[in-house]
SERONU-919227 format. One line per 3 residues: their letters; for each residue x, y, z of C-alpha. Coordinates in nm, 4 decimals. Layout:
N
A = X/Y/Z  ...
***
This chain:
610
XXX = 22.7086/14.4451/2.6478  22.3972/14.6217/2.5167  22.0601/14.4609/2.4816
XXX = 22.1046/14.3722/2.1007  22.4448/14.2330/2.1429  22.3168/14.0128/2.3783
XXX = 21.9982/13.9200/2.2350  22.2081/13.7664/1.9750  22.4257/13.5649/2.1459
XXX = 22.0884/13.4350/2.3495  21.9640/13.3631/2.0059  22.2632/13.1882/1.8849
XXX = 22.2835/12.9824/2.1705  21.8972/12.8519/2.1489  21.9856/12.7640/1.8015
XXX = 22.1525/12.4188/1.9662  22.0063/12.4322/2.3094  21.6013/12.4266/2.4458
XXX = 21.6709/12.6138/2.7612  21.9440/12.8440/2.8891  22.0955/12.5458/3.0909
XXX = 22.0910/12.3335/2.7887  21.8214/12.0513/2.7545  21.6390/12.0975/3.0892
XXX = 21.4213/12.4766/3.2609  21.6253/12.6806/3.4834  21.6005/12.9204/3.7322
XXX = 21.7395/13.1588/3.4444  21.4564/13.0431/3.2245  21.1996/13.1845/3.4175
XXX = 21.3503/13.5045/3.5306  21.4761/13.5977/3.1881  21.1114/13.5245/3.0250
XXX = 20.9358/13.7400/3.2391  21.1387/14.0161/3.1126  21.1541/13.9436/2.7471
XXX = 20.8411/13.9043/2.7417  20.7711/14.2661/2.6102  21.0819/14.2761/2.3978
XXX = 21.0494/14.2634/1.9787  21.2320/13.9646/1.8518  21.2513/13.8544/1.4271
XXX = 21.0110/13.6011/1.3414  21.0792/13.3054/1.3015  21.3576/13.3232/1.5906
XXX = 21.4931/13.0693/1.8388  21.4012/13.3036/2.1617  21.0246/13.3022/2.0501
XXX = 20.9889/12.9252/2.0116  21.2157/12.9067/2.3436  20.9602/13.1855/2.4960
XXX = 20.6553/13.0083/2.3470  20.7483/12.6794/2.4962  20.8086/12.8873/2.8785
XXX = 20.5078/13.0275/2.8952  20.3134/12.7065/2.7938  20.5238/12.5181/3.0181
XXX = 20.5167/12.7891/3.2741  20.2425/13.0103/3.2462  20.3103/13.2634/3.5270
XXX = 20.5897/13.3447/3.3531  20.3801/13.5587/3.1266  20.2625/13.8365/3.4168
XXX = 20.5458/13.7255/3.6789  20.7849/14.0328/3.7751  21.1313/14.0276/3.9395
XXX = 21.2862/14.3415/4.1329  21.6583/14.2078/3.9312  21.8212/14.4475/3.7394
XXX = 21.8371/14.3813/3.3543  22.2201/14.3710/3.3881  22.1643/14.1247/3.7262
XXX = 21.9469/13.8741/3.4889  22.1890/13.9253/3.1774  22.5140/13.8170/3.3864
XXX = 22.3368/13.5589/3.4934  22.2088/13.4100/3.2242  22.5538/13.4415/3.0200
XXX = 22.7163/13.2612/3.3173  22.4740/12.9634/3.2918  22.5189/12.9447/2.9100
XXX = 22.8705/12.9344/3.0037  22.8653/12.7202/3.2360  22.5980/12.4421/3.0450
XXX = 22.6837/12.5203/2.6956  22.8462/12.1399/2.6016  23.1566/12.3000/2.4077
XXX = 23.2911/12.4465/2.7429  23.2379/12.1265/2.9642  23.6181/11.8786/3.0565
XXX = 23.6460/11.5956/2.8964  23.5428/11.4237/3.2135  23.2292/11.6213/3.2173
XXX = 23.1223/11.5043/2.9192  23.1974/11.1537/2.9878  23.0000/11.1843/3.2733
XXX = 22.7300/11.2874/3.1264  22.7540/11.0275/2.8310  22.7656/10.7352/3.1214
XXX = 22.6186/10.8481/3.3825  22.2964/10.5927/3.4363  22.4230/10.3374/3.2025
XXX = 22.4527/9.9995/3.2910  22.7174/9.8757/3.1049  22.9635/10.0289/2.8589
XXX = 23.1945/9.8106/2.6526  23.4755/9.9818/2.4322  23.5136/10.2570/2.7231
XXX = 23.9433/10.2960/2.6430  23.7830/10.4120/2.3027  23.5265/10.6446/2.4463
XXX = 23.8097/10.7939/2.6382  24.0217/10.8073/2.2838  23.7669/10.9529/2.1213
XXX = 23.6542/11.2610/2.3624  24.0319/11.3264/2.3412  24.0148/11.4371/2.0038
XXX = 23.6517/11.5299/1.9389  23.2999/11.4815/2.0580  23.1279/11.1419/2.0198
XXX = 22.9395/11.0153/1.7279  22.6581/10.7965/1.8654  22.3233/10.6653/1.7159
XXX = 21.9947/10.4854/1.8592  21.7716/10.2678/1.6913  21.4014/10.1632/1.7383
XXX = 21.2209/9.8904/1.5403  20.8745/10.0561/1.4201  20.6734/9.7465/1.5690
XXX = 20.4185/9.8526/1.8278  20.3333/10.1700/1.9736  20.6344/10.3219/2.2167
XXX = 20.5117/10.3209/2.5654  20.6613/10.5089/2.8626  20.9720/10.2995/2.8763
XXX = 21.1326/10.5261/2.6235  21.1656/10.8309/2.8036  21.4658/10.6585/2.9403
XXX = 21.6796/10.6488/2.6109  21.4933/10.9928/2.5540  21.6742/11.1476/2.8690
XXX = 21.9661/10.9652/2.7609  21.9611/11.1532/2.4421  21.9399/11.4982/2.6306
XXX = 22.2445/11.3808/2.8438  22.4533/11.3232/2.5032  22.3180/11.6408/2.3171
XXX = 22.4362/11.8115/2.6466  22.7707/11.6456/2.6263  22.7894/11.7686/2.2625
XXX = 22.7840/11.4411/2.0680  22.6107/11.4253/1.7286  22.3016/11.2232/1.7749
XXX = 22.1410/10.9912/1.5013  21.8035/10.8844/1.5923  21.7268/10.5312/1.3389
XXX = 21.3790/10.4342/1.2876  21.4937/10.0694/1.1745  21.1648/9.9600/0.9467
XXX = 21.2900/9.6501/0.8086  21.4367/9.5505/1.1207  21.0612/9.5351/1.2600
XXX = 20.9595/9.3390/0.9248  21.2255/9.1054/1.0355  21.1456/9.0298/1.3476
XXX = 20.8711/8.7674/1.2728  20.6893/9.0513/1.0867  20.6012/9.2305/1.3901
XXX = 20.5220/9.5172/1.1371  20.3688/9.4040/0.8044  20.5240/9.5034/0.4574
XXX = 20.1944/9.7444/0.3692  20.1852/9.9476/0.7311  20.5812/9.9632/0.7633
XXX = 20.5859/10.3549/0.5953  20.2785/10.4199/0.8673  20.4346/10.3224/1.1625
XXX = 20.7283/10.4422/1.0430  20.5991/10.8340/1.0540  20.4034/10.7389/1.3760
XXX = 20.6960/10.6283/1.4918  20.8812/10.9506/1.4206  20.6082/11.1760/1.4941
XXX = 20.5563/11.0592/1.8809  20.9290/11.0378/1.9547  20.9628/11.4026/1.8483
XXX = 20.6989/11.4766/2.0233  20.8696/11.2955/2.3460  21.1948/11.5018/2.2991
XXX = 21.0125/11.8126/2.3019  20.8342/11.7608/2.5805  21.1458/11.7036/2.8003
XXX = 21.2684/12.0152/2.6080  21.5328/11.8579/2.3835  21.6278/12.0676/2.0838
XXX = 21.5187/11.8667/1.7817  21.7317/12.1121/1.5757  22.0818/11.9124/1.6846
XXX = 21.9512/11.5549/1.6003  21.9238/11.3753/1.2805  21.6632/11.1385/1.2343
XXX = 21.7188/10.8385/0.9629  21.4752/10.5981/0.8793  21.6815/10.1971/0.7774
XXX = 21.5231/10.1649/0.4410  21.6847/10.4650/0.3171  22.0244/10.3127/0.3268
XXX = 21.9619/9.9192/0.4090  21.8340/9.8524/0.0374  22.1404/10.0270/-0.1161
XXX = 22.4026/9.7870/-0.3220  22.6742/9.8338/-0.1065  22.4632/9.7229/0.2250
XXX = 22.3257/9.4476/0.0317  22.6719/9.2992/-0.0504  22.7905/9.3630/0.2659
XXX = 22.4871/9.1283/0.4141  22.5833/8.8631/0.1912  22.9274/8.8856/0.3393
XXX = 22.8317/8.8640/0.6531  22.5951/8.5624/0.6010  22.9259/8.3446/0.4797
XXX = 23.0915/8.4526/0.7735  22.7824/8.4038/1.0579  22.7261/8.0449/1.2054
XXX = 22.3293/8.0135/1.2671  22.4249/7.9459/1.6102  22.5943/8.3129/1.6491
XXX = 22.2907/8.4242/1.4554  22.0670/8.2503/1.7000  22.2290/8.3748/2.0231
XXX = 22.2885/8.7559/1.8830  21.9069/8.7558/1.9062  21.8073/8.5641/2.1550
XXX = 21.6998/8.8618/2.3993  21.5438/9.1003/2.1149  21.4242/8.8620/1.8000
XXX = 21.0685/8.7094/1.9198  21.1433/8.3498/1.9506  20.9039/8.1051/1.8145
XXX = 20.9245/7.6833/1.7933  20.9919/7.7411/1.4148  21.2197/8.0096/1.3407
XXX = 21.2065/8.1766/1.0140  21.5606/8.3103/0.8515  21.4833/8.6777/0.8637
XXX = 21.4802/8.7025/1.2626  21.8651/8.5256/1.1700  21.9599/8.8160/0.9211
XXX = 21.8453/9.0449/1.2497  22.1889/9.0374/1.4216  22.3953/9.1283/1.1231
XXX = 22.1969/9.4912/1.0148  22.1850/9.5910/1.3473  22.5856/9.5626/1.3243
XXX = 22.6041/9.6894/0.9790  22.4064/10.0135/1.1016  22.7316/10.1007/1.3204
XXX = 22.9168/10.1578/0.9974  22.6869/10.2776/0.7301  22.5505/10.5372/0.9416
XXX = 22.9328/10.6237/1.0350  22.9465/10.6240/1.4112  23.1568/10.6001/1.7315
XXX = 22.8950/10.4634/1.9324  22.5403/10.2531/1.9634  22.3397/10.3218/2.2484
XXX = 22.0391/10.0795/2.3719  21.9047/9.8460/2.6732  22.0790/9.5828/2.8002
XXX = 21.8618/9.3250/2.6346  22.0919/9.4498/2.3140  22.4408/9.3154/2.4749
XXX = 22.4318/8.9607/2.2670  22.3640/9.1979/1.9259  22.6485/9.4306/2.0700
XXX = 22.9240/9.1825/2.1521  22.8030/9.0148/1.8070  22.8863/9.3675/1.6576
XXX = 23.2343/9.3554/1.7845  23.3269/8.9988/1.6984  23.1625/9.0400/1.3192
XXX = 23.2704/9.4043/1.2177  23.6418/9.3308/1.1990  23.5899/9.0762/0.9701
XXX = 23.4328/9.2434/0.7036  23.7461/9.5433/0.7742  23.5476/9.7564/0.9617
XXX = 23.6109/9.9247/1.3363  23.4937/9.7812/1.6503  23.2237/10.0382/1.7947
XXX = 23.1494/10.1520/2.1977  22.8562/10.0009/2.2935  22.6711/10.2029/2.5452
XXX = 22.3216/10.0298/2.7702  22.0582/10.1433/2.9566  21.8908/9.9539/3.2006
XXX = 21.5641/9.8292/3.0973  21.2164/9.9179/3.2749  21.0037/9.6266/3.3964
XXX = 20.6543/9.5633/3.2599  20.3810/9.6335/3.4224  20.3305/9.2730/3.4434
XXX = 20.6840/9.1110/3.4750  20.9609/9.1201/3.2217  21.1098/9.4352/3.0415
XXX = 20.8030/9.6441/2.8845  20.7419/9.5957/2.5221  20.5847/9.7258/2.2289
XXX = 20.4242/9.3938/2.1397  20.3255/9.3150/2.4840  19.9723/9.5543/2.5205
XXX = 19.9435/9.4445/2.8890  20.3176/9.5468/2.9939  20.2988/9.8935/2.9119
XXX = 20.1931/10.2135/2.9081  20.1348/10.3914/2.5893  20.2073/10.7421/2.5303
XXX = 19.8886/10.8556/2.3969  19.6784/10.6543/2.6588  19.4528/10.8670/2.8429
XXX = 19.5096/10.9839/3.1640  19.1953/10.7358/3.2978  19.3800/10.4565/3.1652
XXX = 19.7001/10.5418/3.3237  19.5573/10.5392/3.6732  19.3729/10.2115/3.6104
XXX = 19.6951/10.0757/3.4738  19.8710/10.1590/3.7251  19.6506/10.0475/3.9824
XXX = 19.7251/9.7327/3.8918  20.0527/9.7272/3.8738  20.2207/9.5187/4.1290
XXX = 20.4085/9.7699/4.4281  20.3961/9.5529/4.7383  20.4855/9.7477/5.0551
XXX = 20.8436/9.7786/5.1103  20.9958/9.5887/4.7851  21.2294/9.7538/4.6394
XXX = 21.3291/9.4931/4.3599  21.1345/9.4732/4.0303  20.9593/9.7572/4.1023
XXX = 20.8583/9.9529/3.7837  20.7717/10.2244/3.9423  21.0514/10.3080/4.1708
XXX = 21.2576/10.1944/3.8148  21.0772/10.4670/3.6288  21.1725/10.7630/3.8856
XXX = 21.5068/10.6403/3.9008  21.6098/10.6583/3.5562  21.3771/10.8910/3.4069
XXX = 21.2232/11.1737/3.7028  21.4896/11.2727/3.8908  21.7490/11.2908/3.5894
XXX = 21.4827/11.5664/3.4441  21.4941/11.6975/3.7795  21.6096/12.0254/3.8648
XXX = 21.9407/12.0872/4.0839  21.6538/12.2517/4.3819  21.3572/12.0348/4.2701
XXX = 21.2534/11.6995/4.4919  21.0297/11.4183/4.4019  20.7083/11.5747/4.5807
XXX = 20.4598/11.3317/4.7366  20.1137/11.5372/4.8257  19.9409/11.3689/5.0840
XXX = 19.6859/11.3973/5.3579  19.8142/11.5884/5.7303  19.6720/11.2939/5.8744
XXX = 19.8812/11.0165/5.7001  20.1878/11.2407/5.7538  20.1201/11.5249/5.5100
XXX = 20.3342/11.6613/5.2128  20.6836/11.4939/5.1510  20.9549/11.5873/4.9266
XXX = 21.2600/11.3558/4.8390  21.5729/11.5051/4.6679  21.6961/11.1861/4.5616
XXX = 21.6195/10.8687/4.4340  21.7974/10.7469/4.7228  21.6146/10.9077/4.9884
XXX = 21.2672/10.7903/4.7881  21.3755/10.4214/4.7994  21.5257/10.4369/5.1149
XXX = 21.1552/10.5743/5.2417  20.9662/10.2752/5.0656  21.1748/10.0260/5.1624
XXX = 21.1456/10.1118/5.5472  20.7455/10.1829/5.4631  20.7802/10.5289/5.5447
XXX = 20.6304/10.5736/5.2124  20.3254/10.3942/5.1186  20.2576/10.1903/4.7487
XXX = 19.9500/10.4119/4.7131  20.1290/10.7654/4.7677  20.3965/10.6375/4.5473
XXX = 20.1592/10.5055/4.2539  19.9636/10.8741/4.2594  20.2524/11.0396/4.2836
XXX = 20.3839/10.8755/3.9627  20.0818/10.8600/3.7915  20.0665/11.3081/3.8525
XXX = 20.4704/11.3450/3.7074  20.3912/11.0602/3.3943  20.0972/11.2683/3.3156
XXX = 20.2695/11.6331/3.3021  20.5041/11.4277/3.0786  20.2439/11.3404/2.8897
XXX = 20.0529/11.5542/2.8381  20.2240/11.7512/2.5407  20.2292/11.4634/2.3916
XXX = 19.8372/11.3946/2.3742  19.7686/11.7425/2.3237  19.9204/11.6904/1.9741
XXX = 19.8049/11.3641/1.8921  19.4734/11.5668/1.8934  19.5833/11.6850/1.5395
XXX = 19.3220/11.5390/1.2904  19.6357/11.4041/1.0921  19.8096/11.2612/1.3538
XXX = 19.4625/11.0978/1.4937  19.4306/10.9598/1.1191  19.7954/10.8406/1.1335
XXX = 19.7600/10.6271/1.4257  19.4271/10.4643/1.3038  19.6026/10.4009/0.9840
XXX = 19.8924/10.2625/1.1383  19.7386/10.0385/1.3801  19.4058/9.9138/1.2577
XXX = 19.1362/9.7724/1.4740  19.1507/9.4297/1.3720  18.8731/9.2908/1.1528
XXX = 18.5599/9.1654/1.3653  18.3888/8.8616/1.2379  18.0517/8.8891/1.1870
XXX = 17.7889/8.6011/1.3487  17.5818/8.5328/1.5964  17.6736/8.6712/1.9373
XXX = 17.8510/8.4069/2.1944  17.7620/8.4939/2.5698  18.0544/8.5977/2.7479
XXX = 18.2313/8.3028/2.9309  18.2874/8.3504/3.3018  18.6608/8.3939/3.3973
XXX = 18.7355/8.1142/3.6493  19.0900/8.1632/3.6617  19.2652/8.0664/3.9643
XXX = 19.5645/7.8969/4.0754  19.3507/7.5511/4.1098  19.4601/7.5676/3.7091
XXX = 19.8494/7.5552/3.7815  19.9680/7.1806/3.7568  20.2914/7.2560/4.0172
XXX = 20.4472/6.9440/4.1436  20.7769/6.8597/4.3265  21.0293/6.7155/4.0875
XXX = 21.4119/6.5557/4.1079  21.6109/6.6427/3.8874  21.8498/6.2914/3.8100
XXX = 22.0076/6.4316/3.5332  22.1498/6.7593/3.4115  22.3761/6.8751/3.1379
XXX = 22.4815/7.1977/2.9273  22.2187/7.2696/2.6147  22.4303/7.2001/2.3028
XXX = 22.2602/7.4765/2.1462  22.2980/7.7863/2.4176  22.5780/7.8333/2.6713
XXX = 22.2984/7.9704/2.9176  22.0644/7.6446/2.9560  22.1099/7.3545/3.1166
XXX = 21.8869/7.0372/3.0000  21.7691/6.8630/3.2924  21.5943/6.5121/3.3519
XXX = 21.3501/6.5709/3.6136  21.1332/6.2712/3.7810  20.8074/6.4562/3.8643
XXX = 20.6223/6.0791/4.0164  20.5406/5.9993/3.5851  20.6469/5.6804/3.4317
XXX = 20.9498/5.7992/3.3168  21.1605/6.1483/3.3849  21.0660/6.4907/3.1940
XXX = 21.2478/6.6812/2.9551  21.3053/7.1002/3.0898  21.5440/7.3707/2.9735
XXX = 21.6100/7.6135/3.2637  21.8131/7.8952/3.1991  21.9756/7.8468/3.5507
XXX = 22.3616/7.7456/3.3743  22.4325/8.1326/3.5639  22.2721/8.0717/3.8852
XXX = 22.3471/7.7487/3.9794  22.6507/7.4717/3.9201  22.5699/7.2226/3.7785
XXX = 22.6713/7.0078/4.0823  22.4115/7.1581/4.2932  22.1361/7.0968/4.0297
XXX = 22.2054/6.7185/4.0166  21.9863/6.5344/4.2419  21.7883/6.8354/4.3629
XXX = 21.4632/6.8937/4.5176  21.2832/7.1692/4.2984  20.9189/7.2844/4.2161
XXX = 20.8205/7.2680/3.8596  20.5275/7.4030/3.6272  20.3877/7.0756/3.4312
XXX = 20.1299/7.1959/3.2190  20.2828/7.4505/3.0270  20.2189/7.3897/2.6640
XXX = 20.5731/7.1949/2.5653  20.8363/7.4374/2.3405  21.0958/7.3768/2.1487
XXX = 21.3890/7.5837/2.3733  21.6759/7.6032/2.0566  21.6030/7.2841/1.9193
XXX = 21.5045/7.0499/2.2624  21.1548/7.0488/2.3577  21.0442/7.1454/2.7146
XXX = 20.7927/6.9800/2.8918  20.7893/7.1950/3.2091  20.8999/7.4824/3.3998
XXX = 21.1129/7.5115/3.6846  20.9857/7.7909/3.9316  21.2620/8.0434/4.0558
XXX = 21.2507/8.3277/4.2497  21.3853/8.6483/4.0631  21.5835/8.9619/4.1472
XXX = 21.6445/9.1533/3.8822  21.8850/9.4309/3.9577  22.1886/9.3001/4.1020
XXX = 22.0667/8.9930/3.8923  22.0150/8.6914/4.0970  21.7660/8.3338/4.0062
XXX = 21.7421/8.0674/4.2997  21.4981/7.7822/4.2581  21.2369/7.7182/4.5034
XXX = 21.2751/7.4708/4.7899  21.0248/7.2282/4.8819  20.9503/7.1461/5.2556
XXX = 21.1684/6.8843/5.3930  21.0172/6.5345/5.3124  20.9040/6.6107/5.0047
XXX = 20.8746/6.3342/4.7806  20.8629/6.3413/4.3563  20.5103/6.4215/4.2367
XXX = 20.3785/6.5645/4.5365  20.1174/6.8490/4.4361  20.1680/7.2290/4.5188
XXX = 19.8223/7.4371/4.5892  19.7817/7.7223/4.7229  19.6686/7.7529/5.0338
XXX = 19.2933/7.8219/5.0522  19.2427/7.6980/4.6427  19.2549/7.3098/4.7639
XXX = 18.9513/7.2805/4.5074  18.9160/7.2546/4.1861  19.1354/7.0437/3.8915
XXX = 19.4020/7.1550/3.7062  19.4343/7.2016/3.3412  19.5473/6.9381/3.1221
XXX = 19.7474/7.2152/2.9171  19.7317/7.6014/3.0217  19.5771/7.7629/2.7160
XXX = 19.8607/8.0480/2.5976  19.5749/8.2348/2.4362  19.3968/8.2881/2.7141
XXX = 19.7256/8.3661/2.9075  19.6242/8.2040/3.2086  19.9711/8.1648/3.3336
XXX = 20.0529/8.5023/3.2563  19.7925/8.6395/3.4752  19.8428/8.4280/3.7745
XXX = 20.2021/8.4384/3.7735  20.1862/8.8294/3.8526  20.0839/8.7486/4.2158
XXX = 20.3386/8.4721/4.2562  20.6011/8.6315/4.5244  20.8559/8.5337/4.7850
XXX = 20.7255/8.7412/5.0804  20.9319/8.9155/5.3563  20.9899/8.6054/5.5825
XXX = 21.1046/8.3968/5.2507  20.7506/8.1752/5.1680  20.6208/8.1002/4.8404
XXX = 20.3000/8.2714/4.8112  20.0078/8.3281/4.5643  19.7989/8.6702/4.6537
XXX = 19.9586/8.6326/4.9801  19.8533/8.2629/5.0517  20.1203/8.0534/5.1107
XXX = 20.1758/7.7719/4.8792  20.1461/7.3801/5.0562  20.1701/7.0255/5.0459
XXX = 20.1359/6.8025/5.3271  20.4781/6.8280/5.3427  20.4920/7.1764/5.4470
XXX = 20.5606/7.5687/5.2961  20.7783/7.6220/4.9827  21.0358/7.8622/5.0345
XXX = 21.3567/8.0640/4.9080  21.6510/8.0076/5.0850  21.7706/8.3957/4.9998
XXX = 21.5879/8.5703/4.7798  21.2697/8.7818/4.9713  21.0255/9.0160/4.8223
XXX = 21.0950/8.9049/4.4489  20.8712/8.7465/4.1591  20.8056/8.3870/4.1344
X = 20.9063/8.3253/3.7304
***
């Protein structure tokens, strides 16, 4: 093969991939720069934008030289294209590829149907609500895993969904977050080196105000119950005392986008699966096909919970700075050897080490005297190293914080474009400061003095009418008469072993309405999410109804008549709320008392307190 025959077919082949291995640099990559470098190629041409990207990526490339052959490199090369190119992989490769890090996958007899025949159809949606965090490079890998399978790709940016959804996104900024929505993600994909070339990006209100959708919505709102409404979006539509009907119209679009956008699939996080099983139950009614339903595992906060959008403490954004990544993630909670609810070990799981090369390690730098440089080759190794505390939370934070900034990066640099910069301040304005005279800045006395936590007994308990997973208990916390509290326990624990049970509640929580029954109270669990387990907290033996829980060390000091959710004070305290390694209740690593004794977990260690 000559040098212009083969210049072609590279050319051809960068047309649907961004590196010679497909979607992720190579060894090829960098050898085969180094000698193109020189070469003449038309302009505008997929090997310059592939070179351009090398040598910013990889600037060595540009004066690196290799003693290979030209023919050595070109046989190479060809039998990497070969072997990546997504047209050439089994049928079982590219299922793989399409699963591989999922956490669930329903409809998979029709994923296997379908790869029989042809490559996979498959679309992801994002509301345009707040600004995307880190979180997303996980769907954003995922993407690169189906483009390398060879599925056809539709990326939604779902505008009215986010007006929906308690009007996370108001009507007159919805076309502004919807570009800054579209701008950063692009700017994501290319910085994992996704070809933007084989996706097609769709924004809702292009298709969602047609006739035909329209009608279709009205079908589906004769056919909907509001309590399949209610539970479809339970996980994903914000919940508020006082619902209004649009977060109930939520459900149905997301199902309707399946068939107006015409494909096999819809990928998302597991906090989708109520929408997704609503999909398949509602579709066939309205003569349409049942779709596979593919989900990710979701990322923790940075505080607790799955990181949001809305939340501005959970998350990282992708245009923060790189000083505000390190202080965020300085205070992110990594305690020494816990493995479970860890965002950060979450993060190199399912986004690091899939970007990974097949020779490249996680690589934690580090001091000769503290054991020097270590490099782990997979994510098991790296866990298996913090859980014995062979690896240290502070090695593992900076070594996080240097691979989310090289990810980032890119992406800043061209958010420094004077458009983009306008975009963003157009998109999300500052909000409006009052003007007045100055207040002096209150001093924060939070503490755990705040938290009204007594022992309770729970005399009654029964399934909420409302939602299969709560129970509605009666719980005798030493008042005149028992307390109302939804716990979503219904999962966890029979309802036999709830009856008559010793547990530690929250009482001065702001009472909600929980789908229709008010809750005066909280009963505190300790947490594992992933395999998912909930186990509420034992008092010390003796314990008696209304007997106060302090922590140990904060005896002083009143508790709030109601926790003020503005303030968040429960929020912020509940982030050091853990069951340590010997099984204790603790608060910043002080035990929490009563006369009675310590408050424990009978087997959940190292986990939140929620």
């Amino acid at each position: 093969m000559n040098l212009e025959e083969f210049k072609t077919i590279l050319n051809k082949h960068l047309e649907s991939f961004s590196y010679i291995g497909g979607h992720i640099p190579c060894e090829e990559d960098l050898i085969l720069s180094s000698q193109l470098k020189d070469l003449v190629f038309p302009n505008p041409s997929h090997v310059n934008r592939w070179l351009q990207h090398i040598f910013n990526r990889y600037p060595s490339c540009r004066t690196s030289k290799n003693s290979l052959s030209f023919e050595t490199i070109q046989n190479k090369v060809l039998s990497k294209m070969i072997l990546e190119n997504g047209s050439s992989l089994t049928i079982k490769d590219k299922k793989d590829l399409i699963t591989r890090n999922l956490q669930e996958v329903l409809g998979e007899d029709k994923l296997d149907e379908v790869l029989k025949k042809r490559d996979l159809k498959i679309y992801w949606g994002t509301a345009t609500t707040g600004k995307p965090h880190v979180a997303y490079f996980l769907p954003m890998s995922k993407i690169a895993d189906f483009l390398k399978a060879g599925c056809e790709v539709t990326i939604l940016f779902a505008d009215l969904h986010a007006y929906l959804d308690n009007m996370k996104a108001p009507w007159e900024l919805l076309q502004l977050r919807t570009k800054y929505y579209e701008a950063v993600i692009k700017s994501m994909l290319k910085a994992l080196g996704v070809s933007l070339e084989k996706l097609k990006f769709v924004q809702g209100t292009e298709y969602q105000l047609s006739r035909e959708y329209t009608l279709d919505v009205y079908k589906l709102a004769s056919l909907v119950t509001e309590h399949d409404a209610k539970k479809a979006g339970a996980e994903v539509v914000k919940q508020v005392h006082h619902p209004l009907l649009s977060g109930l119209l939520y459900p149905g679009l997301q199902a309707l986008d399946e068939e107006y956008l015409k494909v096999d699939a819809q990928f998302g996080g597991v906090d989708q699966r109520k929408i997704f099983t609503f999909s398949e139950k509602y579709l066939p009614a309205l003569g349409y096909a049942k779709r596979i339903h593919l989900m990710n595992p979701m990322i923790p906060g940075l505080t607790g919970a799955k990181m949001s959008s809305s939340e501005e403490d959970s998350k990282i954004d992708l245009i923060d700075s790189a000083s505000s990544v390190k202080k965020k993630l300085k205070k992110t909670f990594c305690e020494p050897g816990n493995i479970i609810d860890n965002v950060l070990l979450t993060f190199t799981k399912y986004v690091l080490f899939p970007l990974m090369k097949d020779n490249e390690g996680f690589e934690v730098l580090r001091s000769a005297e503290i054991g020097g440089n270590v490099s782990y080759r997979t994510y098991e190794d790296l866990e298996t190293a913090f859980a014995s505390q062979s690896l240290h939370p502070a090695d593992l934070k900076s070594s996080v914080e240097r691979y989310l900034n090289n990810l980032l990066d890119p992406i800043r640099k061209d958010f420094e474009e004077p458009s983009l910069k306008n975009l963003v301040q157009k998109a999300y304005p500052a909000p409006v400061k009052t003007k007045g005279p100055a207040k002096a800045k209150p001093v924060d006395e939070t503490g755990p003095h705040q938290l009204d936590i007594r022992v309770g007994k729970i005399v009654s308990v029964k399934r909420h009418p409302e939602a299969d997973s709560l129970y509605v208990e009666e719980i005798d916390l030493g008042e005149e008469r028992p307390r109302t509290i939804v716990s979503g326990l219904v999962e966890y624990v029979p309802p036999e072993e709830m009856k008559d049970r010793l547990v530690v509640v929250l009482c001065n929580l702001k009472p909600a309405k929980m789908r229709g029954v008010e809750s005066a109270g909280m009963v505190l669990c300790a947490s594992r999410t992933e395999p998912k387990a909930v186990e509420p907290l034992s008092p010390p033996e003796g314990s008696q109804p209304g007997d106060r829980v302090l922590v140990e060390g904060y005896e002083t000091g009143c508790p709030d008549t109601v926790l003020n959710p503005k303030k968040k004070v429960w929020e912020t305290l509940q982030a050091d709320l853990i069951v340590n390694s010997n099984g204790e209740a603790t608060w910043k690593g002080c035990p929490l008392v009563s006369p009675r004794g310590r408050f424990t977990a009978t087997t959940l260690k190292n986990v939140p307190i929620r």
